[in-house]
C-alpha positions as CSV (number, residue, x, y, z in Angstrom):
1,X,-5.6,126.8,64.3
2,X,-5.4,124.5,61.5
3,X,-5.3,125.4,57.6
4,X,-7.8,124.1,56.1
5,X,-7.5,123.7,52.1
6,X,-10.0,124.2,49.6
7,X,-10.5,122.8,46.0
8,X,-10.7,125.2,43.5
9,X,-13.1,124.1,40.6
10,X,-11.0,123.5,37.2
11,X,-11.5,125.6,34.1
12,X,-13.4,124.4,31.8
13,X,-11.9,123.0,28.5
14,X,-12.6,125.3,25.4
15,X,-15.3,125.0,23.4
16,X,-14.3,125.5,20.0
17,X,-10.9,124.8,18.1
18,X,-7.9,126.6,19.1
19,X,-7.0,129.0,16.4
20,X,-3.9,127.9,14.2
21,X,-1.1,130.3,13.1
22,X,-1.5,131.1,9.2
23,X,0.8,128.7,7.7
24,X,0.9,126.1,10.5
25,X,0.5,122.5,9.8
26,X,-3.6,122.7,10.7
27,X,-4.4,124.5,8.0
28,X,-5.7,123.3,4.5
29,X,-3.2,123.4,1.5
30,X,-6.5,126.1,0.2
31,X,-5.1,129.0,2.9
32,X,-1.4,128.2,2.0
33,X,-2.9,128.7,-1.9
34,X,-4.5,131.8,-0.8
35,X,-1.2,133.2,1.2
36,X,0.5,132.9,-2.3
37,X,-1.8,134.1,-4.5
38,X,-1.8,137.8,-2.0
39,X,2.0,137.6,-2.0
40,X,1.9,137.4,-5.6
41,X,-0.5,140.4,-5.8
42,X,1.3,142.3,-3.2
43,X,4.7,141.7,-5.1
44,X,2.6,142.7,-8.1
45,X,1.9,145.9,-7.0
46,X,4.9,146.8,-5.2
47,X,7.0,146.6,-8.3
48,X,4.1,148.4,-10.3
49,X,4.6,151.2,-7.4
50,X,8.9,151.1,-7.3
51,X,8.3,151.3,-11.4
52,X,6.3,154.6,-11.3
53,X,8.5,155.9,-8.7
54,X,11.5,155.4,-10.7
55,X,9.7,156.2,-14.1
56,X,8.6,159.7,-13.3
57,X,12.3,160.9,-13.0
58,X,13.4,159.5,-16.0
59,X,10.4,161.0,-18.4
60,X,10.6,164.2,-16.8
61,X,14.7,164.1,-17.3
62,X,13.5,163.4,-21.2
63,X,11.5,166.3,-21.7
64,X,12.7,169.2,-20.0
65,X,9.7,171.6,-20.2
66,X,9.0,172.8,-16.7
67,X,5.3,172.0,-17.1
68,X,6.0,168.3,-17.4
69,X,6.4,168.3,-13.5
70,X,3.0,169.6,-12.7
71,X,1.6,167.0,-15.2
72,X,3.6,164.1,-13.8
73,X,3.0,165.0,-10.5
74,X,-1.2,165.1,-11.0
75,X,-0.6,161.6,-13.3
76,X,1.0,160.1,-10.4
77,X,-1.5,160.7,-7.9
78,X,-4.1,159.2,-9.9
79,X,-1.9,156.1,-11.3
80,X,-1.3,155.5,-7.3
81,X,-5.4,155.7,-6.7
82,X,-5.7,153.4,-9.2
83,X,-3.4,150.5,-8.5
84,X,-4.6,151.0,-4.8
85,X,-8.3,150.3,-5.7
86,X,-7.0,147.6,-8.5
87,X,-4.8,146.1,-5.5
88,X,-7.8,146.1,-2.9
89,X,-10.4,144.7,-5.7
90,X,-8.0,142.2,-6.5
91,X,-7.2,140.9,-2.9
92,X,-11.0,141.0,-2.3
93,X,-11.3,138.9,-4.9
94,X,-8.6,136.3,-3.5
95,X,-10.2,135.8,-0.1
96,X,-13.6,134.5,-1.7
């Protein structure tokens, strides 16, 4: 018995363009732009976060009336709401 071989059909060559990595060399100096602008934003609101976290300590260590925690505690929660809604808007905002 012999072997006989067979040809396998090739793959067809894609279509569209191969997606770049963010950041690569394909992509328009408008992305990079974009990618700094978030950062920035992100950045923003990190160090708005790491300020309220810190803050709250140091007012309540000012005033030492027990019901300062409740209030700073409730305050918190809706300054974190906030700057989470502000951050989403704002990155929205960015990608148009």
């Amino acid at each position: 018995m012999t072997a006989r071989r067979v040809g396998l059909p090739r793959r067809p060559a894609a279509s569209g363009r191969a997606r770049a990595r963010p950041g690569s060399a394909e992509d328009g100096p408008d992305v990079r732009a974009v990618m700094r602008r978030q950062l920035r934003q992100a950045l923003l609101t990190v160090g708005a976060m790491a300020g309220l976290l810190v803050g709250v300590p140091v007012v309540a260590l000012w005033v030492p009336a027990p019901g300062v925690w409740v209030a700073l505690s409730m305050g918190v929660q809706c300054v974190w709401v906030g700057l989470a809604v502000l951050h989403l808007r704002r990155a929205e905002r960015l990608e148009r």
